[in-house]
Structure formats: structure tokens, C-alpha cells
C-alpha positions in Angstrom: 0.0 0.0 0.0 1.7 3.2 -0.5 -0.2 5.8 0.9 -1.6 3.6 3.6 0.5 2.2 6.8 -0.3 0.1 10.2 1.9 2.8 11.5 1.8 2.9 15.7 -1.2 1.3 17.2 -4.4 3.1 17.6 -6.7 2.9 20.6 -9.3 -0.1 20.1 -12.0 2.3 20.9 -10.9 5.2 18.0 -10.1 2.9 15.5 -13.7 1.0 16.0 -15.4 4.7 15.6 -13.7 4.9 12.4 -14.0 1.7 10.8 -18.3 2.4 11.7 -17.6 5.9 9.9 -15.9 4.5 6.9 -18.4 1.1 6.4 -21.1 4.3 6.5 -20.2 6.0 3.9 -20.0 2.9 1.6 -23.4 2.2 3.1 -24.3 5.3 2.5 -23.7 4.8 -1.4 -25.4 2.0 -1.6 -28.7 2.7 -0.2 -28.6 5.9 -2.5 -28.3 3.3 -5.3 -30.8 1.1 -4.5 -33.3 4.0 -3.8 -32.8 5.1 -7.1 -32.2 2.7 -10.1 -34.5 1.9 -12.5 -33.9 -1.7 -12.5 -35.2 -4.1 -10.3 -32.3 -6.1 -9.9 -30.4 -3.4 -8.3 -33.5 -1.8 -6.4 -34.8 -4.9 -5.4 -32.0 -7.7 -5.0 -29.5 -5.1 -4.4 -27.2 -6.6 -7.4 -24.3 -3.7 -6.2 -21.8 -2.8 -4.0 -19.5 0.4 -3.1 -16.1 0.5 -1.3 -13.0 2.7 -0.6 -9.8 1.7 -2.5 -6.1 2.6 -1.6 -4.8 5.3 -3.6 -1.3 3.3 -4.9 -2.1 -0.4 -5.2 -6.3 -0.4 -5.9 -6.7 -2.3 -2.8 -10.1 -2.8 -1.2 -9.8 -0.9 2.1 -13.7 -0.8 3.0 -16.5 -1.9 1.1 -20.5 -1.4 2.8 -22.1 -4.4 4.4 -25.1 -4.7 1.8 -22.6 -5.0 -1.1 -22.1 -8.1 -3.0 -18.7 -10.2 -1.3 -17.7 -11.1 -4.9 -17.5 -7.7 -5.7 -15.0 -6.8 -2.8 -11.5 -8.9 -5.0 -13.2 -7.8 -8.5 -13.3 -4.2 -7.7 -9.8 -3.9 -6.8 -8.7 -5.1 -10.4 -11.3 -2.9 -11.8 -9.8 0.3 -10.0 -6.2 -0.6 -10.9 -7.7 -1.2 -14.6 -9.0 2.6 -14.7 -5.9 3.9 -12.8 -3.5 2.1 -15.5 -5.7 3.5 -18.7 -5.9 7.2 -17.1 -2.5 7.3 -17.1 -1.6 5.4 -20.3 -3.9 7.9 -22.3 -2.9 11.2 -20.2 -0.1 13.7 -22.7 3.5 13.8 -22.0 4.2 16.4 -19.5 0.5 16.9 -18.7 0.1 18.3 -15.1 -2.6 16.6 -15.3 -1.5 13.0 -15.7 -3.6 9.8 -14.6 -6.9 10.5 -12.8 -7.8 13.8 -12.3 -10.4 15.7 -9.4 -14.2 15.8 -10.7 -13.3 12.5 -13.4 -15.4 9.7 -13.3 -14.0 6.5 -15.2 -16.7 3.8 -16.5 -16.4 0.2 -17.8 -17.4 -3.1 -18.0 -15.2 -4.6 -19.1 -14.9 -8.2 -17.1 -11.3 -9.3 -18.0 -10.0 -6.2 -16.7 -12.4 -5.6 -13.3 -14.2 -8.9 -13.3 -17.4 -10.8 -13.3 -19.0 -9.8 -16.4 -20.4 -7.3 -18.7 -23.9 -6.4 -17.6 -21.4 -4.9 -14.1 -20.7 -1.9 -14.9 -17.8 -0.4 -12.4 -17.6 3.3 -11.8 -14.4 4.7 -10.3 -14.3 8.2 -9.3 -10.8 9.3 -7.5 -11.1 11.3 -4.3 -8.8 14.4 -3.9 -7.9 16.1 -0.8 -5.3 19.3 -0.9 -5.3 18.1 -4.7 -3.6 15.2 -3.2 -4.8 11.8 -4.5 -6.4 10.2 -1.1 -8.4 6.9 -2.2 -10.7 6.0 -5.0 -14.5 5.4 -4.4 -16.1 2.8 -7.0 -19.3 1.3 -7.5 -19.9 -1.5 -9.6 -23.9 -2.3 -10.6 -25.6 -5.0 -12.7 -27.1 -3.0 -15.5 -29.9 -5.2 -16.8 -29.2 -5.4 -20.3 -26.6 -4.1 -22.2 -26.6 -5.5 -26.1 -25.9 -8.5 -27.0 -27.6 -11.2 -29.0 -29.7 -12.2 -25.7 -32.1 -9.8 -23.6 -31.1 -10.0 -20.0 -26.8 -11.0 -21.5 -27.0 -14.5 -20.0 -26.3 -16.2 -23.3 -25.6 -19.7 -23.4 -24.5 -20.2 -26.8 -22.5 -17.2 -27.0 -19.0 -18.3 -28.5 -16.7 -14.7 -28.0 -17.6 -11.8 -25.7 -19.2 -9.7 -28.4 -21.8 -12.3 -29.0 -23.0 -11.3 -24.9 -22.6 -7.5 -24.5 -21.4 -4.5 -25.8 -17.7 -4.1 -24.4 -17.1 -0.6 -22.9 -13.4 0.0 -22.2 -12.7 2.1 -19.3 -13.6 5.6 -20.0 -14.4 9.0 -18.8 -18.0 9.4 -18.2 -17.7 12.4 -15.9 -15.0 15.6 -17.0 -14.5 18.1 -14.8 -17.4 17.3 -13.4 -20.1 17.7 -16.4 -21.4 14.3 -17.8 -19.8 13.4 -20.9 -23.4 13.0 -23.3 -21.2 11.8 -26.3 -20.4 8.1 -24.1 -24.0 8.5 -22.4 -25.7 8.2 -26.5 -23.5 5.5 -27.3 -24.0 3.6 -24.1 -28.0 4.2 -24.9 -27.4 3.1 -28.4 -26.5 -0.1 -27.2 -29.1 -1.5 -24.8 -32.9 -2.5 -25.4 -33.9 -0.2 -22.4 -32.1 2.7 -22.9 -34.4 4.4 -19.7 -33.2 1.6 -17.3 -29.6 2.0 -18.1 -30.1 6.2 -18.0 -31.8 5.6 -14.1 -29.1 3.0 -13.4 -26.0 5.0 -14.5 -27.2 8.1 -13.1 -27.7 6.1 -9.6 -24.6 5.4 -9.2 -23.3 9.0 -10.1 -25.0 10.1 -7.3 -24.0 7.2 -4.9 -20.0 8.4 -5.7 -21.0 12.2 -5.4 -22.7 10.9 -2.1 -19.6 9.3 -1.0 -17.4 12.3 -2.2 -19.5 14.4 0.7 -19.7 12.2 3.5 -15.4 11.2 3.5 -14.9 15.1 3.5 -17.2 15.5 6.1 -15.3 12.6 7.9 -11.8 13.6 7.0 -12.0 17.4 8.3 -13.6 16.2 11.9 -10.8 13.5 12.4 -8.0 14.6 10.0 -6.5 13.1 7.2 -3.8 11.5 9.0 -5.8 9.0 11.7 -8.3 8.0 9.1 -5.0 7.3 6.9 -4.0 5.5 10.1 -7.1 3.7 10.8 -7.2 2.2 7.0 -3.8 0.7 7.6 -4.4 -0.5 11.2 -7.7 -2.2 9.7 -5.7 -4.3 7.2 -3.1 -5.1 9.1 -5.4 -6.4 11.8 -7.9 -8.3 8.4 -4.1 -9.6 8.1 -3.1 -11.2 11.5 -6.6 -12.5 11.9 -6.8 -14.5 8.5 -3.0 -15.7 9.1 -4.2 -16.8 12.8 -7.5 -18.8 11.4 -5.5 -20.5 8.7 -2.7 -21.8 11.6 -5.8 -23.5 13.3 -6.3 -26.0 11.0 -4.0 -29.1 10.2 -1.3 -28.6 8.1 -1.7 -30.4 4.9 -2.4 -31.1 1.7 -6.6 -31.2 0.7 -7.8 -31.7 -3.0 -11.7 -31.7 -4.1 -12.9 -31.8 -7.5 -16.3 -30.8 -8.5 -18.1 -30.4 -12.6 -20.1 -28.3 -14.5 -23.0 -29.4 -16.4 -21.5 -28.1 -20.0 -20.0 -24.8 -21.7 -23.8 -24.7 -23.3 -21.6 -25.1 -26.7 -20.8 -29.0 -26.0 -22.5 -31.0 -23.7 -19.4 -32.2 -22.5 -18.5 -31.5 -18.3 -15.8 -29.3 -17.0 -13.7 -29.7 -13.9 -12.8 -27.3 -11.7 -10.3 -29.3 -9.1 -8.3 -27.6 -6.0 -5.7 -28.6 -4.1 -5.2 -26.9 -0.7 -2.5 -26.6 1.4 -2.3 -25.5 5.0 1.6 -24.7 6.2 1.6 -22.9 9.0 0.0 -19.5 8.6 -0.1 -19.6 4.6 -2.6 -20.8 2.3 -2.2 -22.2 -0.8 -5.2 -22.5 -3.1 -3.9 -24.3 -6.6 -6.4 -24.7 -9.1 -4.1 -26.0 -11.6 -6.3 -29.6 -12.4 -8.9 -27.3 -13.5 -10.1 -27.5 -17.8 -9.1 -25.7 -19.8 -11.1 -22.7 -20.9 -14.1 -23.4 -23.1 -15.6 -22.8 -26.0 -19.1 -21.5 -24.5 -19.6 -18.9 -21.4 -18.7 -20.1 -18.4 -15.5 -19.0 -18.2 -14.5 -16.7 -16.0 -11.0 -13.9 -15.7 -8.3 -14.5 -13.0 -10.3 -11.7 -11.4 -13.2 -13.1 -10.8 -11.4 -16.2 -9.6 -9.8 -14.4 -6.8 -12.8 -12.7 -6.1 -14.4 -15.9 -5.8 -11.8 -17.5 -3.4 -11.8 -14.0 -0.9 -15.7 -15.0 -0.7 -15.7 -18.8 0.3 -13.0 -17.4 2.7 -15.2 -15.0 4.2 -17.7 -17.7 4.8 -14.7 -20.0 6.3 -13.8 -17.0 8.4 -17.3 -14.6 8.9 -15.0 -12.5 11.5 -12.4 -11.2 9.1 -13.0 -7.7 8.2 -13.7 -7.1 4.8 -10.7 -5.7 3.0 -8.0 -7.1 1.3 -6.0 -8.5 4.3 -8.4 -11.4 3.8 -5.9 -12.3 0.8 -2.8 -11.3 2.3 -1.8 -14.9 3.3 -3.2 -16.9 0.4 -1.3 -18.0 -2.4 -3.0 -19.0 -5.8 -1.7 -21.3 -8.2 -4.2 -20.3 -11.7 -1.9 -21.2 -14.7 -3.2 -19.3 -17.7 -5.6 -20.9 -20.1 -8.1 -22.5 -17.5 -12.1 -22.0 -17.2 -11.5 -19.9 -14.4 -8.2 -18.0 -15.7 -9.5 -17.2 -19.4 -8.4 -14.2 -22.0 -10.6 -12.2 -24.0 -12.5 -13.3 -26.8 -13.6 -16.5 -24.6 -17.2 -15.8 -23.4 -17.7 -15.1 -19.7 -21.1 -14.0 -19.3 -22.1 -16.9 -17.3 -19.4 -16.6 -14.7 -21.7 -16.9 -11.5 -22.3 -20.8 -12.5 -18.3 -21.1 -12.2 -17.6 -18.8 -9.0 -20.1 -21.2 -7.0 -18.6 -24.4 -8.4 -15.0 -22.4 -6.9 -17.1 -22.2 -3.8 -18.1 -25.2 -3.9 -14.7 -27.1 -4.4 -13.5 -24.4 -1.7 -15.9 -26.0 1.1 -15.7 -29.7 0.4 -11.8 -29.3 0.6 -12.1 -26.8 3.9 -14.2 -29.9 5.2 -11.5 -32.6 4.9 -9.3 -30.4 7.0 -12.1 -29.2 9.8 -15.7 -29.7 8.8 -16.9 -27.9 11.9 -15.8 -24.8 9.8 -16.8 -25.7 6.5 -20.3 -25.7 5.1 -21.8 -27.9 2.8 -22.6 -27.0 -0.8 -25.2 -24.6 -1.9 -27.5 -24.9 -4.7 -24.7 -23.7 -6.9 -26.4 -22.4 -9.6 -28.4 -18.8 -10.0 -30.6 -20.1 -12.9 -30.9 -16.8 -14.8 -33.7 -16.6 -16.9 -34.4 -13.7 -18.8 -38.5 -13.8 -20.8 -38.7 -11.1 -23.9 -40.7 -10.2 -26.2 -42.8 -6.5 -27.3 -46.1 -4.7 -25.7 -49.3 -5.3 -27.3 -51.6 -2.7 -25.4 -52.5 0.5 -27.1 -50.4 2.4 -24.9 -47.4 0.9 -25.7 -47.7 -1.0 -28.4 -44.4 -2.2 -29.8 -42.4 -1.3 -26.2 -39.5 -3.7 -25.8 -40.2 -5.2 -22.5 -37.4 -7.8 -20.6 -37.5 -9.5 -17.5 -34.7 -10.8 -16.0 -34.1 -12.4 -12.9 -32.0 -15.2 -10.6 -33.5 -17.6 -8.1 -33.3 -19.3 -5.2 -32.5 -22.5 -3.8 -31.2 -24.1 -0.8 -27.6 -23.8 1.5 -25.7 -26.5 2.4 -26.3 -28.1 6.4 -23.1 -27.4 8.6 -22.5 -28.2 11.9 -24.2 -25.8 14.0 -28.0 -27.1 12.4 -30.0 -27.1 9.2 -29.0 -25.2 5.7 -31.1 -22.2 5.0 -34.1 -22.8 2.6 -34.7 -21.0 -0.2 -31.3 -18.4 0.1 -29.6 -16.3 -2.7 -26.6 -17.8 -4.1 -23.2 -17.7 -1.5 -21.5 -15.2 -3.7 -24.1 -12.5 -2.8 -26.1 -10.6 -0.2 -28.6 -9.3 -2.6 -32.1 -10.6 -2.0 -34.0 -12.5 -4.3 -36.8 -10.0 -6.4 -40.1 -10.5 -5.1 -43.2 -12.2 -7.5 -45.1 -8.9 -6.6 -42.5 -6.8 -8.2 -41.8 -8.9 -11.1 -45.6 -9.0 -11.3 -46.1 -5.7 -11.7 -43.3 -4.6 -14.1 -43.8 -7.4 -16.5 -46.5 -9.1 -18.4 -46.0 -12.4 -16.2 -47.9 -14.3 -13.5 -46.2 -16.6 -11.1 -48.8 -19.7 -10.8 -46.4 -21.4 -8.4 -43.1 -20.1 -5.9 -42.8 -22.8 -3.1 -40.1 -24.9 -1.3 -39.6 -28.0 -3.2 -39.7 -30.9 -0.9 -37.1 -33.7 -0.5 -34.6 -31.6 -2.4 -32.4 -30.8 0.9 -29.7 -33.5 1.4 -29.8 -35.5 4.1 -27.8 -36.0 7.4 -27.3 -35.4 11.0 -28.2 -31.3 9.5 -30.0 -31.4 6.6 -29.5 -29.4 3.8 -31.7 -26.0 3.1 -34.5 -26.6 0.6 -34.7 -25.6 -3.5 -37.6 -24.1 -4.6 -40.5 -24.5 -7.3 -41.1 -21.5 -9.6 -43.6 -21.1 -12.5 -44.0 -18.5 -14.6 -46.8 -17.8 -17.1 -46.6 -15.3 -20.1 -49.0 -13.0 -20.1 -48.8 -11.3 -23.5 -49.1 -12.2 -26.6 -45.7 -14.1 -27.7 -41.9 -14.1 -26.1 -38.9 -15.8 -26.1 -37.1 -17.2 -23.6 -33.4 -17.8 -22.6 -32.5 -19.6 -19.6 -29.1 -20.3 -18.0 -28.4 -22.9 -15.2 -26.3 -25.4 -13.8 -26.4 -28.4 -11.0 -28.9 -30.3 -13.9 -26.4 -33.1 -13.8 -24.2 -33.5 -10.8 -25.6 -32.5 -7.2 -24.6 -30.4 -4.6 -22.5 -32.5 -2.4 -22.9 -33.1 1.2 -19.9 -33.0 4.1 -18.7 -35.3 7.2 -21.1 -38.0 5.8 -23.8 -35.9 4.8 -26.1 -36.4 1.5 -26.7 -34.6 -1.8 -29.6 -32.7 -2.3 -31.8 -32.4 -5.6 -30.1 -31.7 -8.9 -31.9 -28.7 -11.1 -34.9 -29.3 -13.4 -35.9 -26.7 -15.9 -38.8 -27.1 -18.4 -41.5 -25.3 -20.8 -44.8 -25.3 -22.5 -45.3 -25.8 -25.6 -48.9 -26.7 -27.2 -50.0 -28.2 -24.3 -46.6 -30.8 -23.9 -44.0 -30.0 -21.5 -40.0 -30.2 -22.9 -36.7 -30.4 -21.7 -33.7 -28.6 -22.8 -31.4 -30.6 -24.2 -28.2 -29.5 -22.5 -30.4 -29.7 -19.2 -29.8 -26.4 -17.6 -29.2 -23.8 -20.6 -31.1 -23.0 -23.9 -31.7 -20.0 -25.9 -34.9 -19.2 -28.4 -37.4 -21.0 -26.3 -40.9 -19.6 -27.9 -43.9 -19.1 -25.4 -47.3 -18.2 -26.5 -49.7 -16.4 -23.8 -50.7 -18.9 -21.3 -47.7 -20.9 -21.2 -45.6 -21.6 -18.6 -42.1 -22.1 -18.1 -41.2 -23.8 -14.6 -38.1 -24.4 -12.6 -36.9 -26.5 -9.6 -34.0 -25.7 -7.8 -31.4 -28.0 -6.0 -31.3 -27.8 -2.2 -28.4 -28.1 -0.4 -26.4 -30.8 0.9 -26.5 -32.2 4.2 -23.9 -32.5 6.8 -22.9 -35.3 9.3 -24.2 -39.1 9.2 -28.3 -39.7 8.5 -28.2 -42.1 11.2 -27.5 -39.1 13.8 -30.1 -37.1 13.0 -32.6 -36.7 15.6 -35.8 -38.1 15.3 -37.9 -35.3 16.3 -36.1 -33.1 13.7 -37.6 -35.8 11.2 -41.1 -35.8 12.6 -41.0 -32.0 12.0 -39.8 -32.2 8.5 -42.8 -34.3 8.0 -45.3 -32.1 9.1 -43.9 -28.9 7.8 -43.7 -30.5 4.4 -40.5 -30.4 3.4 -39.4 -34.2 3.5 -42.8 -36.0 1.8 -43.7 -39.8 3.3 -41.9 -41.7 1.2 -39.0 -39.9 1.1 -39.0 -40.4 5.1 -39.4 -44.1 4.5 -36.3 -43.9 2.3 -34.6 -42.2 4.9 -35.3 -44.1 7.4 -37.6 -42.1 9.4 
């Protein structure tokens, strides 16, 4: 870090004032967000986060508590990213070299800053004395953005332009004034050019937000303790990871875990880890992993670490959010793998892969002390996104897309049960409500329940999937789904089971069809009154079956969520 150091130690009771002060201002930013976009994704499910970022290496110093983890490793790279082009594209001998007070930089680009295109990250560098003090960033799933499929979740996309337009980092803000040349062409390229407008100009206000509230912060305690408390707050993020990882047993710990397909060839990838405790270091080597593919679930190096610093946080819940957490972890990703992929290779489905990471990250966490390690989620967000154009008189023609991710059930562990129906590990977002999606699209939900028997089974058992149908409403649309989990399950630990595997399907004249990849298809036609209907996995369970209680049986019986005969199977 180069403007940040630990420096002499700071009294527990200041240095907790100002790490409350600092997580408030990127809370701050993101309920101004949320409040304000346009889409429901990031109103409703809060798809978004904000942080603070050093000033020399990019580093996350504090990001707010709604945010989305993933987004805590990915933004770092995305800052660094607009930090390296400001410069690169600044004049010889310009006084004004690199980022400059009142710039805002914009991109979305996800081999640079991570996850994938429909996140756009905003970086807006904070000045104090005209001295470069931190960045503040926001990052935001817009909800379509180009593209050959509404919604960007394209299954069959083959290079990155086939999934979104690709925005390089540039200014959006000069001096202040919005830059109306890059806000047309960013309108240019999205089906709702309103959504993207509200979205975009969300976050502007989030950072202009943010701007205020650290002044305000910095002139009542001085630049120089808050500087002091940012390094102190690492350092400490530091000690404490290094401290967790001596705990466990030194040694070597390899999982392996697939995906369904690359929804180009129905063929499975493997993404395989082996860990190795020595002492206070961490080494996470992912080099077993396939190669990258030919369809989108690759992901960028980015996203990989981004993925790691979450299942870490869930190993760990009591490590502060910055980048300490990665300070003592070492990663093996050789270049050329599914999770280390180079543009053109398609990444638009990354959250399939980051939860497979997560996944492999658990099982091997297990082997080395399963009373810290949870047992796989439902490891797949099953985005679906259902198209098509207004029929009504009053806005006949109106492109219309709804997109959205769903939930499904978290792996048992060994304080109790997994949580039923949950958003996906790599997020805090909530899952958007049927009376939202209800009213802002020509849909009807005819079903959104727990689906029963879908939790694995064990001493714990796992949290619960969910049944979701959806019924068009209008005329004609088409629908793109994509999924994974259709074809291996999410895997139990210390004995427990597996839960459910996914099931997608879809009406069509009165028959209902499979895709055939399982979990991803693109052009599915609906007519009004059909229905298109998922099941999502649960997740698996923890400890032996024979240990679990039978009361806790009896009551999964009469709540429903374990039907007779799958008790009988069980052994109730």
C-alpha cells in the first residue's frame, strides 16, 4: 500500500469509531443506489456494491455491508484497470497525468475488473489538498446491455461480443459535467435505454454521495488517523486470516467438482483444487482445472480471486472485509483455464463457475475441519431472462425484458440445518419478489414454493430448493434460460447427502419439454398462457443420517418439506 500504513497502534475504541464511519459511507452509497435505479435487480436484490480503495495499489480498504462479497476482490482489479488506462492515455508532460479531481472513469469490461459485462464499475478518485487520497467505486448489474440475448445470459455465446457491448474504461464524468457523447453510445447499445439512464445516473449520485460524506469525515478527524485507521484495519484483516489458517492441520486437501457443459458441447468441465495449510499460509492451486471453453462459463483471473476472498469470508465470517483477507493466500491459476480465461472466450455466465470455486473451496475446507466448513449450496443462480414487445394500445411495440435469478437451498453445517430457499453464496442481494416482477412485466407466477425432499440428508439437513412457475402473459416471447447443478448434485460434508439436482422445463402446445443440455437453452418460444417452470437444488446435508434426531424428522414431515416416502427412504 503506499499511501496507507499500520503505523503505531491506535486505541481499540478510536479505530472501532472509524472503521463504523468508513463502512457508512459505503453504506451510504449503496442505499442511494438502491433507492434510485431503475432496475429491479439493483432496487430490489441489491445486485451492487461500493467501497473505498487505496490510492497506490487499488486495494479494497472498505466496502459497505449490503454490497455483494464477490465484488470486494473484483473491484480492486477494476480500479487498478481505470488507474493504469488514465495514465496510459494522459499527454507527456500533462500536469494533469492519470486520474484527475471531478473525473469519473466507467467500464465493464470483465477481463480487466471482473465478473461480467452487464457490471458496470464506476471509479471516481477522491482528492484532498489536490492530493490523491483513495478511489471510491461502484460497480452495478445493469440489466441489459446488447448483445444477441435480452437479460446478456447467453448460453451459446462463443466470443464476448456475442454477450454484450464491451465498454473499455472511459471518462463518463470531465470536470465534473457528464460526458453526453459516451452516455448516447451507451444508450445506443441496450434494449432499455431508460433503465440504463436511471441505473448510470444512480450510481453517479451514490459516488457524489460518498465524495461528501469522507470530507465531512476527514476534516472532523483529520486526514492522518483515518489514513492510520485504514492501515491498522488491514493489518489487523491480516493477523486474523494468518491466525484462522494456523488452526487448521497442516496439509495437503484436494476436491474436484463439474459443470454441467460450456452450453456449446454437452461435455462437463472440472474445476479441481488442491489446498495446502503450512503454518500461517494458504495455498489455493487450481491447476487440475479444464481448460477454458468454447461457451460462457468462463471466468478472468479476477473473478477467480474474487471468488476465493468469498468462500474465505464464509470459512472466516469474522475477518474484516478488506483485502488482508488475501494477504496470506497464495494461488496457483496457470493461464488458459475455465476460471483463468483471456478475452475473446465468453464469460457472461461466470456466477455458475464462481459457485462451483465455492463449492470445491468447502468440500476441501471440510477434509481439513468440517466444523468450519459448510456444505454446498444450490450452486447455480438459474438466470432466466423472458422477452418479447407490448401489445396494449399504450405501448404498443415497447420492448419489455425481465430478467431475474432464483433461489434455492444452502448447504447443512454443523451448528444445524441449511437455510431454505437463500440467494446464491456469492451475494447478499435478496432474491426479487413475484409482486415486483408481477407488476413490471407481463407475467404471472402460478407457483413459488419450497420444493420438498430436495435438501440433502444428514445429521443437519440441507436448506431446501424451490419450485417456480412463470406464465406469459402477452401475446408471444422468447425465452433464454441459463443454469447449472442439472447433472451433478450439490454435495454433502462429514457424511452428509446430496440434495436435488436442477430441473428446468416449458410449455409448448399443451406438452412440456426439456432442454437438451439440461440447464441452458436459448430461443425458447412461449405463447400467452404458457408456462415455463423451474426446480432448484437444495443443499447438501452435513454429518451421518443415522444421527439425525428423530424429532427433527417428525417436524420435516409435518412442515412438508421431507414428503412420506422420502421419510421411509430415509429411514424415518
Amino acid at each position: 500500500m503506499s499511501e496507507i500504513s499500520a503505523g503505531p497502534a491506535m486505541d481499540p475504541v478510536t479505530l472501532a469509531v472509524l472503521r463504523g464511519r468508513l463502512e457508512q459511507v459505503a453504506d451510504e452509497m449503496d442505499a442511494t443506489l438502491y433507492r434510485s435505479a431503475f432496475n429491479p435487480i439493483i432496487a430490489e436484490a441489491h445486485d451492487a456494491c461500493h467501497g473505498l480503495y487505496d490510492a497506490g495499489s487499488g486495494d479494497t480498504l472498505v466496502q459497505g455491508k449490503s454490497g455483494l462479497p464477490v465484488f470486494v476482490g473484483a473491484m480492486a482489479f477494476a480500479v487498478r484497470a481505470a488507474a493504469r488506462v488514465a495514465r496510459e492515455r494522459s499527454s507527456p508532460g500533462d500536469p494533469h497525468a492519470g486520474m484527475a479531481d471531478g473525473d469519473t472513469w466507467l467500464f465493464n469490461d470483465p477481463y480487466e475488473g471482473g465478473t461480467h459485462a452487464n457490471d458496470f464499475k464506476l471509479v471516481r478518485p477522491f482528492f484532498r489538498g489536490g492530493k490523491l487520497f483513495c478511489y471510491l467505486a461502484s460497480a452495478a448489474h445493469w440489466h441489459d446491455v446488447g448483445g444477441a440475448v435480452p437479460g446478456n445470459y447467453n448460453p451459446a455465446a462463443t466470443e464476448c461480443w456475442q454477450e454484450a457491448v464491451q465498454i473499455p474504461p472511459v471518462r463518463i464524468v470531465r470536470g465534473g459535467a457528464l460526458d453526453a457523447d459516451v452516455l448516447a453510445i451507451l444508450q445506443a447499445n441496450t434494449r432499455l435505454p431508460d433503465s440504463l439512464w436511471g441505473d448510470l445516473n444512480g450510481q453517479l449520485a451514490a459516488l457524489e454521495l460518498g465524495v461528501r460524506r469522507l470530507h465531512g469525515l476527514l476534516d472532523e478527524y483529520g486526514d492522518a488517523l483515518v489514513l492510520q485507521a485504514m492501515g491498522e484495519l488491514r493489518a489487523r484483516a491480516v493477523r486474523l486470516m494468518r491466525s484462522h489458517i494456523a488452526s487448521l492441520p497442516d496439509g495437503r486437501y484436494s476436491f474436484s467438482d463439474i459443470l454441467d457443459n460450456d452450453g456449446v458441447k454437452d461435455e462437463p468441465l472440472t474445476i479441481a483444487l488442491d489446498m495446502t495449510v503450512q503454518g500461517e499460509r494458504l495455498t489455493l492451486d487450481f491447476s487440475r482445472t479444464s481448460a477454458q471453453c468454447a461457451g460462457p462459463v468462463n471466468i478472468s483471473r479476477a473473478t477467480a480471486i474474487a471468488a476465493c476472498y468469498v468462500a474465505l469470508k464464509h470459512l472466516f465470517p469474522d475477518v474484516p472485509a478488506n483485502a488482508g483477507v488475501l494477504d496470506a493466500v497464495d494461488f496457483v491459476l496457470p493461464d488458459g483455464l475455465v476460471i483463468s480465461a483471456a478475452r475473446p472466450r465468453p464469460v457472461g455466465g461466470y456466477t455458475e463457475t464462481i459457485l462451483r470455486m465455492i463449492d470445491v473451496i468447502f468440500s476441501a475446507a471440510a477434509q481439513a475441519d468440517p466444523t468450519r466448513a459448510v456444505a454446498q449450496a444450490y450452486g447455480t443462480i438459474n438466470a432466466l431472462s423472458i422477452a418479447g414487445n407490448r401489445t396494449d394500445a399504450a405501448r404498443k411495440g415497447q420492448r419489455w425484458v425481465m430478467f431475474s435469478f432464483f433461489g434455492g437451498g444452502h448447504g447443512a453445517h454443523s451448528g444445524g440445518d441449511g437455510l431454505s430457499h437463500g440467494n446464491a453464496p456469492i451475494s447478499t442481494a435478496t432474491i426479487p419478489p413475484l409482486e415486483i416482477l408481477e407488476a413490471a412485466y407481463p407475467v404471472r407466477f402460478t407457483e413459488w414454493s419450497l420444493r420438498a425432499d430436495s435438501g440433502g440428508d444428514g445429521q443437519f439437513r440441507g436448506g431446501l430448493g424451490a419450485n417456480y412457475e412463470i406464465e406469459l402473459l402477452e401475446e408471444d416471447a422468447e425465452v433464454f434460460i441459463f443454469g447449472e447443478r442439472g447433472k451433478s448434485a450439490p454435495k454433502g460434508i462429514a457424511g452428509g447427502g446430496e440434495a436435488a439436482v436442477n430441473a428446468f422445463s416449458y410449455e409448448n402446445n399443451n406438452e412440456w419439454k426439456t432442454p437438451p443440455m439440461v440447464s441452458k437453452m436459448v430461443g425458447i418460444k412461449l405463447k400467452k398462457g404458457e408456462r415455463v417452470r423451474l426446480q432448484t437444488p437444495g443443499g447438501g446435508g452435513y454429518g451421518a443420517p443415522a444421527d439425525r434426531l428423530q424429532a427433527a424428522r417428525e417436524r420435516d414431515l409435518a412442515l412438508g418439506y421431507v414428503t412420506a416416502g422420502a421419510a421411509k427412504k430415509e429411514g424415518a
